[in-house]
PLY file of the C-alpha trace (Angstrom):
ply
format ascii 1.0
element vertex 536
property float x
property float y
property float z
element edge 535
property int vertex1
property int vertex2
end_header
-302.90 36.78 2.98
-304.09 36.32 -0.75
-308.02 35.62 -1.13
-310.00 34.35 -3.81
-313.33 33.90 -3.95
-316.24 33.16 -6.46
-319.76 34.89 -5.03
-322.41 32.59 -4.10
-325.62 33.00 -2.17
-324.90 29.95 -0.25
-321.57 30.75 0.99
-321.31 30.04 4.52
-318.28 32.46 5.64
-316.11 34.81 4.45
-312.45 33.28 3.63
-311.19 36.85 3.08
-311.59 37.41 7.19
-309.82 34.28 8.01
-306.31 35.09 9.26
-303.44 32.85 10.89
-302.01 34.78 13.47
-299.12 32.90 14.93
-297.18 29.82 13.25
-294.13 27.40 14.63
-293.28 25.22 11.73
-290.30 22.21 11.60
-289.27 19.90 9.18
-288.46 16.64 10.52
-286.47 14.69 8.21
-286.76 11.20 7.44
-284.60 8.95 5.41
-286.94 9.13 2.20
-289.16 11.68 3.20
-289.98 14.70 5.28
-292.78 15.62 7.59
-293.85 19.23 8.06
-295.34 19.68 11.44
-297.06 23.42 11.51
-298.45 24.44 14.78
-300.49 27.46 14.57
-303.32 29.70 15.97
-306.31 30.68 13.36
-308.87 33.60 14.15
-312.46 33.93 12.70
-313.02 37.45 11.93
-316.66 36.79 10.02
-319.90 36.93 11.76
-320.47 33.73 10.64
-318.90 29.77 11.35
-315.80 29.31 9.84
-315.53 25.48 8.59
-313.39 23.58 6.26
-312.42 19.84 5.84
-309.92 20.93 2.42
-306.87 22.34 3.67
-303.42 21.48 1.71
-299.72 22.30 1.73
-298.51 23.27 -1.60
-295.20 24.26 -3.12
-296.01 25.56 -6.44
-300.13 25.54 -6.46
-300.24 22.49 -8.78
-299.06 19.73 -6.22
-301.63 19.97 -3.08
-300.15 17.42 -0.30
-303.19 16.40 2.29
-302.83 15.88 5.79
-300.66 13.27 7.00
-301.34 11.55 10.81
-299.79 9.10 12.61
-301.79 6.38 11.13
-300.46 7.56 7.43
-296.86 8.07 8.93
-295.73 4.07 10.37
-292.00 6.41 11.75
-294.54 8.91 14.14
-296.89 9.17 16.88
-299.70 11.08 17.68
-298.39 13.82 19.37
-296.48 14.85 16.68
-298.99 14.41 13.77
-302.62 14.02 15.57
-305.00 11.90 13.85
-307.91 14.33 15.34
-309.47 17.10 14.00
-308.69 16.59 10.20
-311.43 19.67 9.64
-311.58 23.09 11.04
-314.39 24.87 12.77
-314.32 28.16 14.37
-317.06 30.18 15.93
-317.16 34.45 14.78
-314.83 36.02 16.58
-312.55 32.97 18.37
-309.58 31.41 17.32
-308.26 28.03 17.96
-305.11 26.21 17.62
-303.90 23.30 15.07
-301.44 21.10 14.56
-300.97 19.61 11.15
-298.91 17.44 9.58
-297.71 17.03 5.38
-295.68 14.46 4.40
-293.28 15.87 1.14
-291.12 14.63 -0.50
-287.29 15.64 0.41
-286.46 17.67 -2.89
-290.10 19.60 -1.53
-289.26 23.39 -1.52
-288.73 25.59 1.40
-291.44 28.10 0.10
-294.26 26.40 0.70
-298.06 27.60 0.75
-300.87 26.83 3.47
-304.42 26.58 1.68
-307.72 25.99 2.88
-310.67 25.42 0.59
-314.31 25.35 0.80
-314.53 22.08 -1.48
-312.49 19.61 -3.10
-310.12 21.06 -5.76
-311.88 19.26 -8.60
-314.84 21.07 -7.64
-313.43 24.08 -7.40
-311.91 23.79 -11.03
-315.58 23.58 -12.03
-316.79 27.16 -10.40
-315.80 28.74 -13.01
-318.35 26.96 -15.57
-320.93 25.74 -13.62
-322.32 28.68 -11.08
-324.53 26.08 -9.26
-320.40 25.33 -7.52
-319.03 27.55 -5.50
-315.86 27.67 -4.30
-313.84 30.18 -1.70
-310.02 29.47 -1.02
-307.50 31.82 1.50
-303.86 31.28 1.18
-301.18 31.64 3.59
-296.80 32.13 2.78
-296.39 29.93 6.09
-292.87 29.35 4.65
-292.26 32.98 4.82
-294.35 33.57 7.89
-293.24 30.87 10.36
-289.35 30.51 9.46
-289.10 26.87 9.28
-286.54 24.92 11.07
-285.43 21.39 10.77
-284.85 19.16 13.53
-284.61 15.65 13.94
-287.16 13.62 15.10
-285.54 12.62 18.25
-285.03 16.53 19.29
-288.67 16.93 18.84
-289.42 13.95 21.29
-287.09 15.20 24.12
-290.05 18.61 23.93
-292.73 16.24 25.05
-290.87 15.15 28.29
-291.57 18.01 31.25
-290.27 18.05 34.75
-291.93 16.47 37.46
-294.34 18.57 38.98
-295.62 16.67 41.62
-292.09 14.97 43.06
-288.77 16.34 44.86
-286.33 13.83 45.44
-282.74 14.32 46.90
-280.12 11.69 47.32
-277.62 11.13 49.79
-274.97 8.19 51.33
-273.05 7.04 48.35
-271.21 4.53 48.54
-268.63 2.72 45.60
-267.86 -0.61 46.37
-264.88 -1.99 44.33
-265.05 -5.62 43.48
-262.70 -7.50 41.07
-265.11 -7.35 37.89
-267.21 -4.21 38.54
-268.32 -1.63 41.57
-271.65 -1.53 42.83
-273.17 2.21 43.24
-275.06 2.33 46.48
-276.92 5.71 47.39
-279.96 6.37 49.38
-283.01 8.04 47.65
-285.55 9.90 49.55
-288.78 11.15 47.22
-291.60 13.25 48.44
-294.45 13.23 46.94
-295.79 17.41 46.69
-298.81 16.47 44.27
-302.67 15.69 45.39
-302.85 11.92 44.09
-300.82 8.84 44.98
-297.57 8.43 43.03
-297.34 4.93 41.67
-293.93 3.49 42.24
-293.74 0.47 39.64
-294.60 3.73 37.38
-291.17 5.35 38.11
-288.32 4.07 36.74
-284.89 4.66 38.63
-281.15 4.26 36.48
-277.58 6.01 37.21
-276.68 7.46 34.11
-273.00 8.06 33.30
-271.20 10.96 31.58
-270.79 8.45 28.45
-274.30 8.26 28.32
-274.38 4.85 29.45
-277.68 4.20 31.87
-277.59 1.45 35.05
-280.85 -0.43 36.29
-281.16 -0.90 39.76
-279.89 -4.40 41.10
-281.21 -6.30 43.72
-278.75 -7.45 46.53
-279.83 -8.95 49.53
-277.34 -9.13 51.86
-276.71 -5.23 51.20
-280.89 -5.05 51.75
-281.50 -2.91 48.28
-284.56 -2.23 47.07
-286.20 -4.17 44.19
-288.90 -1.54 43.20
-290.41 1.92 44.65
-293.25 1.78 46.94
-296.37 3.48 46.13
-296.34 7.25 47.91
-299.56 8.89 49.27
-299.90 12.50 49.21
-297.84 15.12 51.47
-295.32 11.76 52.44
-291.56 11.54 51.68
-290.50 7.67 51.56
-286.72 6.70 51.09
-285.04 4.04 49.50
-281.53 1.89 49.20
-280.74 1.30 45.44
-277.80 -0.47 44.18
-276.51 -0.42 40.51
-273.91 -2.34 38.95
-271.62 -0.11 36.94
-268.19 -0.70 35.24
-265.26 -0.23 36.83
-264.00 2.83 34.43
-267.37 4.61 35.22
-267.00 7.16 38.36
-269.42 9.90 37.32
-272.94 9.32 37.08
-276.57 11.37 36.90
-279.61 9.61 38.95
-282.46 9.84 36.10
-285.89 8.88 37.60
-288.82 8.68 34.52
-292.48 8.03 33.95
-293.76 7.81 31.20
-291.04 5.83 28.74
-293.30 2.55 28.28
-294.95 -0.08 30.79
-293.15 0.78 34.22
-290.67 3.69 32.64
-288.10 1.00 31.15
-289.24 2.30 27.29
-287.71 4.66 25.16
-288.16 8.34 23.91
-291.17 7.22 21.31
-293.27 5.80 23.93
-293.74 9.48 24.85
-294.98 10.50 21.27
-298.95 9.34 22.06
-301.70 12.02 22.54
-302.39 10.25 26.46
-298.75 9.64 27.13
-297.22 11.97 30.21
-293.56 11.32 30.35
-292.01 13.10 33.05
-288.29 12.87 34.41
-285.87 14.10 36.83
-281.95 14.18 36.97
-280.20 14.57 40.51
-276.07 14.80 40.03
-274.51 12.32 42.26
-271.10 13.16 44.34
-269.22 9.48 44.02
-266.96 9.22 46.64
-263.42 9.73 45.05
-261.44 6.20 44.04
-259.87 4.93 47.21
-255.99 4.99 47.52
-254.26 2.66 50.61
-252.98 4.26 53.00
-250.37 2.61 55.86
-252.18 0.85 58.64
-251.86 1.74 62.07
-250.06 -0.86 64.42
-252.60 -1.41 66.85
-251.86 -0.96 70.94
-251.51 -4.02 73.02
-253.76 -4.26 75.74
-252.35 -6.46 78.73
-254.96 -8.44 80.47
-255.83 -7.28 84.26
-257.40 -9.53 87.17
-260.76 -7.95 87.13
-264.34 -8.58 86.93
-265.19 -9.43 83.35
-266.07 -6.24 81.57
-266.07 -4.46 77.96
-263.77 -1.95 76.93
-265.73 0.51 75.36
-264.51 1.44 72.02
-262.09 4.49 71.99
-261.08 6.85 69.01
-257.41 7.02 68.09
-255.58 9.40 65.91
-256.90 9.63 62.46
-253.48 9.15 60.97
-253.77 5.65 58.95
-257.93 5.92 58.77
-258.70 3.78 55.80
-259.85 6.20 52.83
-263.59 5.12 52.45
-264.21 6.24 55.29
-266.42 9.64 55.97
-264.91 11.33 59.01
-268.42 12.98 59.33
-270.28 9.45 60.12
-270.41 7.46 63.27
-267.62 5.02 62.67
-269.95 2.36 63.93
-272.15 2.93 60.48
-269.42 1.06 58.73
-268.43 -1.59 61.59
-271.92 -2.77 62.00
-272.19 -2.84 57.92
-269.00 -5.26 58.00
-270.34 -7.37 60.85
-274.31 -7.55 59.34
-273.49 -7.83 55.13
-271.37 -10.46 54.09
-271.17 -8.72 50.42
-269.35 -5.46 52.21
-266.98 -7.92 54.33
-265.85 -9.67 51.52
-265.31 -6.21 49.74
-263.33 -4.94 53.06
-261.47 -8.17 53.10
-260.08 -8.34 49.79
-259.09 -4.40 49.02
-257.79 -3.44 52.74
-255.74 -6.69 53.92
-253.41 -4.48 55.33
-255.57 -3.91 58.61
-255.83 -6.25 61.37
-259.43 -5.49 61.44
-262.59 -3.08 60.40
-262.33 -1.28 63.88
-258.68 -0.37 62.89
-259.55 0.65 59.88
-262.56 3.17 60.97
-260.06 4.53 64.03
-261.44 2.90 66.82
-259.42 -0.10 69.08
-261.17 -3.21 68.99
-263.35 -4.41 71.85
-261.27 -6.40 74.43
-263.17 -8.85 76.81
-260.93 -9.36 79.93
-262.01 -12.35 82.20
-260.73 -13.54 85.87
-261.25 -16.85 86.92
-264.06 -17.40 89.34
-263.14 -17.87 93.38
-264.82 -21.48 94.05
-264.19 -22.42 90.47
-261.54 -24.47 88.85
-262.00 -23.02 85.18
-261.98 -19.79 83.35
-264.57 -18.65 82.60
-265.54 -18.34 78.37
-266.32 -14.72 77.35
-269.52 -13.57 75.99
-269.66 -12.42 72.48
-272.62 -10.77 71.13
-274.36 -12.16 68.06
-274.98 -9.67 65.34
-278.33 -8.54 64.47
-279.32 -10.16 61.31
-282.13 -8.68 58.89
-284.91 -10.61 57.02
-283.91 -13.37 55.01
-280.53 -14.05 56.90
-278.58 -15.69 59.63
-276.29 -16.02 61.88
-273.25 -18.10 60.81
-270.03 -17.89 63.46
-270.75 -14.18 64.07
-271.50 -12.97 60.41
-275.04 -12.76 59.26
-275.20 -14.75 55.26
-278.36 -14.94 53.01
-280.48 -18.36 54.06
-279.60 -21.08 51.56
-282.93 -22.75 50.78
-282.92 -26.53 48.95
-283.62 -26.83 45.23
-286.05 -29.32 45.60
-287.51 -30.17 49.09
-291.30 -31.56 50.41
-292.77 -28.65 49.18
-291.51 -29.27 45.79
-288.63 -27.05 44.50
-287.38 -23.87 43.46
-289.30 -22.21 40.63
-286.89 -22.93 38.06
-288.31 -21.08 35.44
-288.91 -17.82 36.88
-285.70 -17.90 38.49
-283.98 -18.46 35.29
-286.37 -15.48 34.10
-285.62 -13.05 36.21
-282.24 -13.64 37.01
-281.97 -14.51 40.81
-283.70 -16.67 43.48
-284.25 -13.35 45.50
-285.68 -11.01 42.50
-289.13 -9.92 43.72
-291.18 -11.60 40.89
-289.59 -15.36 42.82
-290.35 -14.44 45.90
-293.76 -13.60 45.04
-294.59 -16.98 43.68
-292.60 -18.67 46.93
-294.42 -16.74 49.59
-297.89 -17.88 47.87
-297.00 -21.47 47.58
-295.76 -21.21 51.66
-298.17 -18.67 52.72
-301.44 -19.65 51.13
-301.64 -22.73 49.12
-299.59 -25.40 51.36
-301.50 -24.00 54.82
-304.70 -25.21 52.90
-305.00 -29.55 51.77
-306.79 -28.66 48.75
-303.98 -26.37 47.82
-301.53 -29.15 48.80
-303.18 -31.49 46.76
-302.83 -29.06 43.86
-298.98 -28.45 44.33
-298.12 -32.40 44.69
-300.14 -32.66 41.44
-298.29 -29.75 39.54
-294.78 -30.25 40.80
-294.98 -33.45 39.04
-295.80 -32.18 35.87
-293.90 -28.87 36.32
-290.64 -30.52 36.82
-291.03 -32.81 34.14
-290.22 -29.79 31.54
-288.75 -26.74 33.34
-285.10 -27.85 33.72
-285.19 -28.17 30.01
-287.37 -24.27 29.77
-284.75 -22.95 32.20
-281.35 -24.33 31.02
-282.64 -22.82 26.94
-283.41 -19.51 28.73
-279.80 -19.52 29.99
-278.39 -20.46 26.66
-280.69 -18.19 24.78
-281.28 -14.51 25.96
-283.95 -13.68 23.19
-285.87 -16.65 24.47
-285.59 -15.56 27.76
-286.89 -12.42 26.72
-289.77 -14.17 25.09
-290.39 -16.07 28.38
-290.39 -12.92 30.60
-293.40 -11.42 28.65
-295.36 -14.37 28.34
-295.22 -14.65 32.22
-295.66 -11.75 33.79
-299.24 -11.39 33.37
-299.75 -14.41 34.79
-297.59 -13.42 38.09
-299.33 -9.95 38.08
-303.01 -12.09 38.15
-301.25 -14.68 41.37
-301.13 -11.76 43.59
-304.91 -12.12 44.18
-304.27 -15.27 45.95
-302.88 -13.33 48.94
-306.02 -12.52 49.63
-307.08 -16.43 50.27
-306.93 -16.89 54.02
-308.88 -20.28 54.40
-309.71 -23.56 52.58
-313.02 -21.73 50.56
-311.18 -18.70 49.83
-308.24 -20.41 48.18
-310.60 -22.66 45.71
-312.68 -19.62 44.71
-310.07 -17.77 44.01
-307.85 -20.04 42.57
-310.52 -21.47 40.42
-310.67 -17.49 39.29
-307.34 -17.28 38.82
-307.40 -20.01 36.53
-310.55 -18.93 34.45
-308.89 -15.78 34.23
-305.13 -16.89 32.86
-306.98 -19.25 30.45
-309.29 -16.05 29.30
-305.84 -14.08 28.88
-303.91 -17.31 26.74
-306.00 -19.02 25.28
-309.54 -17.28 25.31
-308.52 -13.92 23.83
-305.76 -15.56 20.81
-308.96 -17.49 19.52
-311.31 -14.78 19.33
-308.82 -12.80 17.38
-307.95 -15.87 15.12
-311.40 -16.13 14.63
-311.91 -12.81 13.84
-309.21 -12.54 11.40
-310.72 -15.57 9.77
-314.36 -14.28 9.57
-312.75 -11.11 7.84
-310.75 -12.92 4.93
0 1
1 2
2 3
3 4
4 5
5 6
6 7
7 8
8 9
9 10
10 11
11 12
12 13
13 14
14 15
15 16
16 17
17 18
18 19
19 20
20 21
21 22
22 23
23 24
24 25
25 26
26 27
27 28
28 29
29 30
30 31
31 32
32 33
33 34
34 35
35 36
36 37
37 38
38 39
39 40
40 41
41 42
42 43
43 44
44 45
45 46
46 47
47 48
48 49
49 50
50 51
51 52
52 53
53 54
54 55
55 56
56 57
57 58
58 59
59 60
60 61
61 62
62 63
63 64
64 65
65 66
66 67
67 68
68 69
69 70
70 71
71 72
72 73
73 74
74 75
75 76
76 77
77 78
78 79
79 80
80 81
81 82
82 83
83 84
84 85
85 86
86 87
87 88
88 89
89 90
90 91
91 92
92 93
93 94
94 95
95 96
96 97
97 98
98 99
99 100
100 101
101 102
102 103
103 104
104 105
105 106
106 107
107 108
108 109
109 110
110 111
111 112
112 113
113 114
114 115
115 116
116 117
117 118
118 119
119 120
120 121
121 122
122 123
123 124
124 125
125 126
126 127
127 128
128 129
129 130
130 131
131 132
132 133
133 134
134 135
135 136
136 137
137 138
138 139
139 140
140 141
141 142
142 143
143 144
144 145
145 146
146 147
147 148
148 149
149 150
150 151
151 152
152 153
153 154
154 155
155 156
156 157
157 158
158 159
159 160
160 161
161 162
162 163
163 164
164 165
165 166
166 167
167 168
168 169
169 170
170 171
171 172
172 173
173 174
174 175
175 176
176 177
177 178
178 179
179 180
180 181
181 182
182 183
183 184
184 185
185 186
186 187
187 188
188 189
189 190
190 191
191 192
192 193
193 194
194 195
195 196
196 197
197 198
198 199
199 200
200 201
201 202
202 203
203 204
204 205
205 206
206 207
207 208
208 209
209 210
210 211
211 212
212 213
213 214
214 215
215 216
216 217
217 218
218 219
219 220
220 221
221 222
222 223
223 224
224 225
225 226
226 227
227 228
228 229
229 230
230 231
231 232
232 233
233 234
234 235
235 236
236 237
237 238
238 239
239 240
240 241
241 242
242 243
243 244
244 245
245 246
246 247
247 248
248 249
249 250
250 251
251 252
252 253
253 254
254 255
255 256
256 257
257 258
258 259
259 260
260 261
261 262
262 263
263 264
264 265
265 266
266 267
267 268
268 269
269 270
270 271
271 272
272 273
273 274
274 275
275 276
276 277
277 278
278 279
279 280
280 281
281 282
282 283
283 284
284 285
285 286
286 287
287 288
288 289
289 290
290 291
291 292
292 293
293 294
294 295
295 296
296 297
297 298
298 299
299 300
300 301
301 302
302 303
303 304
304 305
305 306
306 307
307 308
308 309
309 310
310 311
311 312
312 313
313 314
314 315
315 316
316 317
317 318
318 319
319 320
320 321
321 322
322 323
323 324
324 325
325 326
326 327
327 328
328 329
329 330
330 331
331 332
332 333
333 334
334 335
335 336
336 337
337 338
338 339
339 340
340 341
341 342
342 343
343 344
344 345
345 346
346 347
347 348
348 349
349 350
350 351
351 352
352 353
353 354
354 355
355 356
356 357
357 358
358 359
359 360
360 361
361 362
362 363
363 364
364 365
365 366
366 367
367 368
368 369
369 370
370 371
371 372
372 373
373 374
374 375
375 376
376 377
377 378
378 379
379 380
380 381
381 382
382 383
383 384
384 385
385 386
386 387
387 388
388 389
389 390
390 391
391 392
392 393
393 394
394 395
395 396
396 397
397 398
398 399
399 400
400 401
401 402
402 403
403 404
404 405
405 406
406 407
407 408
408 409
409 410
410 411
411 412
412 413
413 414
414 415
415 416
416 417
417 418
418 419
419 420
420 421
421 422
422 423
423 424
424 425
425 426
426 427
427 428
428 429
429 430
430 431
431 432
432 433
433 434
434 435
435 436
436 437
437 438
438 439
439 440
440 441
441 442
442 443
443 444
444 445
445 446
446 447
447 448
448 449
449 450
450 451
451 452
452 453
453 454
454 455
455 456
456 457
457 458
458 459
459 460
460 461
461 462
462 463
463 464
464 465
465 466
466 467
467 468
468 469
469 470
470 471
471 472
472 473
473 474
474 475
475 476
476 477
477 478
478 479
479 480
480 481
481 482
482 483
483 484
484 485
485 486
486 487
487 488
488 489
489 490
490 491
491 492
492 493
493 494
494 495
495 496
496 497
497 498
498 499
499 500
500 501
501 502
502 503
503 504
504 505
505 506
506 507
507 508
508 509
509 510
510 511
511 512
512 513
513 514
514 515
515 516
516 517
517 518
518 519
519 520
520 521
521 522
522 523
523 524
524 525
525 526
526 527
527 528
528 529
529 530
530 531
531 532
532 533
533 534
534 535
């Protein structure tokens, strides 16, 4: 340390007992600049306050370079350069830490000079002539002391992401599906929730990330029943989840990353995690992908001859494995995969098209199909018609000849039609955000006749404009993008109608709803225009 100091009576502190005891120093480098970030730990050694609001990076004691924060800096946040605590106070005896930022110029030497000051340096030029000025300055060789490193800027962002400390998660069941264009990654995700506060699931973002670096979003499948989004998780309880993602064919490796943290609902990027309140938090789980399936030669089934008995099932039997198609996991119930074929129509078209060569999904699993046998009835003259069980369909499908398929609903019906913007927003008649607005025109607002009233009245305006919305968003991603922002507060604000359960509750809060949307687009844009008016 090198001290100078011009005596005073009114000097506050000592500089000379002012000592950095630890520094971490990088230079991040810019295209036309750099920024040196110094982190270190400063220890009072007076018996009186330490405080300073002058301290300066300098290369050659002529140049002083202030402070730089992330409001000087357009490239950085505010975890990297704070905009807090541009002076220093320390109590006798403590120490405290700093981080402060200097933006140089990229020809700036390596050994550099850390400088605190009692006053401004013009002031201090005058101590020496005017002894009503005083002026104390301590030095510091942090080039020499702290062994700078550079880094980029992205490497310093990936330090601010930490490990979940509050979430396990494991994955299991994957499945590749092959289709003609691309495979679908299906895996089941179970996530417990160790920490003492509820773990918000629109919060977490979930993508299969390849060896290429290439990441997935989840997609939404119905008739394979995937989840659209994570469910909120209380405290102490594990919750699991089906996720599909659609990946290209060449892609058989892949990472699950889940993240909080990266921007609204984790679907940012690395600089949303550079701001002093941002928490960004992530977790990588390696995924075993089943290996690419390779045809094997079918097994010719054995006939079963009819016998005059009363009509009963034959109970399905395992054969040899020889010939077992090569999807299949030996370890699982080979029922898993027949009741898959006989409840999603997406899988039976999959089975259908890449393994022709069996006579059926029970042949290919290594069971013998189910054979009804019938006799004819003693006082009757006909035969009797077997019974055949009808599969057990999920939510939002039905039965159609024995196979369950996603209910087609009408474009346009009574209750007016599809939404045809949000639709063309979000990509699918069964993405969460349409269903939303479907179940609260069926649920709420058509059980109600001032709520009917209000849908006869805006499907006729509605439809006068959105085929013409929807068919641009189609043609024009960008505006589609555009569209999807402007929207989604308004669906987010709709979900307060599920709470209407008669005729008063669905005009008060409707009439809310309203006030509230027109606050939000109209409202707040002309107080700021307004605003910005007033000021120039």
């Amino acid at each position: 340390m090198i001290g100078v100091m011009v005596p005073s009576v009114f000097a506050d502190s000592d500089y000379s007992k002012i000592k950095v005891k630890y520094a971490s120093t990088h230079i991040l480098e810019f295209e036309k600049y750099n920024v040196i970030r110094t982190a270190f730990t400063i220890e009072n050694d007076d018996i009186q306050k330490f405080q300073t609001y002058y301290t300066y990076l300098t290369a050659d004691d002529t140049i002083l370079y202030e402070i730089s924060t992330s409001y000087d800096i357009d490239e950085i946040g505010d975890k990297t350069c704070p905009n807090t605590n541009y002076d220093i106070e320390i109590n006798p005896g403590l120490e405290e830490e700093y981080v402060f930022c200097f933006q140089v110029p990229k020809s700036f030497s390596n050994n550099f000079t850390l400088k605190f000051m009692s006053t401004s340096p013009e002031r201090c030029a005058m101590a020496s002539t005017n002894q009503f000025i005083t002026c104390q300055e301590s030095t510091y060789p942090l080039g020499a002391i702290s062994n700078p490193t550079k880094i980029s800027y992205d490497s310093l962002l990936k330090t601010f992401v930490k490990n979940f400390d509050n979430m396990d998660a494991n994955v299991s069941n994957v499945e590749l599906m092959e289709f003609r264009d691309l495979n679908v990654l299906i895996m089941t995700v179970s996530i417990f929730n160790k920490g003492s506060s509820e773990l918000i699931g629109w919060n977490i973002d979930a993508t299969a990330k390849s060896i290429s670096g290439l990441e997935f979003d989840t997609t939404y499948y119905t008739d394979i029943n995937c989840d659209g989004n994570l469910e909120n998780i209380n405290p102490g309880i594990t919750k699991t989840f089906k996720l599909c993602f659609d990946v290209p064919k060449n892609e058989t490796a892949f990472d699950l990353a889940l993240r909080s943290g990266f921007g609204f609902g984790g679907s940012g990027s690395l600089s949303d995690c550079d701001g002093m309140w941002a928490d960004c938090n992530e977790l990588f789980i390696n995924i075993i992908v089943p290996e690419p399936i390779v045809e094997s030669t079918p097994v010719v089934p054995t006939p079963v001859v009819p016998t005059p008995v009363a009509p009963t099932a034959v109970a399905p039997t395992a054969v040899a494995p020889t010939g077992i198609a090569s999807f299949v996991d030996q370890t699982k119930d080979p029922q898993h995969y027949i009741d898959r074929y006989n409840n999603e129509s997406t899988y039976k078209e999959w089975f259908d098209e890449n393994y022709s060569q069996y006579s059926s999904i029970y042949e290919a699993v290594g069971l013998e199909e189910p054979v009804i046998e019938i006799t004819p009835e003693p006082t009757a003259e006909y035969t009797s018609v077997p019974t055949v069980s009808e599969p057990n369909c999920g939510t939002g499908t039905e039965s159609v000849n024995g196979i369950c398929q996603v209910i087609q609903t009408e474009e346009k019906s009574s209750k007016g039609g599809g939404c045809l913007i949000a639709t063309a927003t979000y990509g699918s008649e069964m993405a969460p955000q349409v269903q939303q607005l479907r179940e609260l025109r069926d649920n709420q607002l058509l059980q109600t006749e001032s709520g009917t009233a209000f849908m006869g009245t805006f499907n006729d305006i509605y439809y006068s404009f959105s085929p013409i919305i929807a068919d641009y968003e189609r043609e024009n991603p960008y505006f589609k993008e555009a569209v999807k922002l402007a929207i989604t507060p308004m669906i987010s604000t709709l979900s307060l109608m599920e709470n209407a359960e008669s005729e008063s509750d669905v005009l008060s809060i409707g009439l809310s709803v309203i006030a509230l949307n027109l606050g939000m687009y109209l409202g707040v844009p002309a107080i700021v225009i307004v605003g910005i008016r007033k000021k120039f």
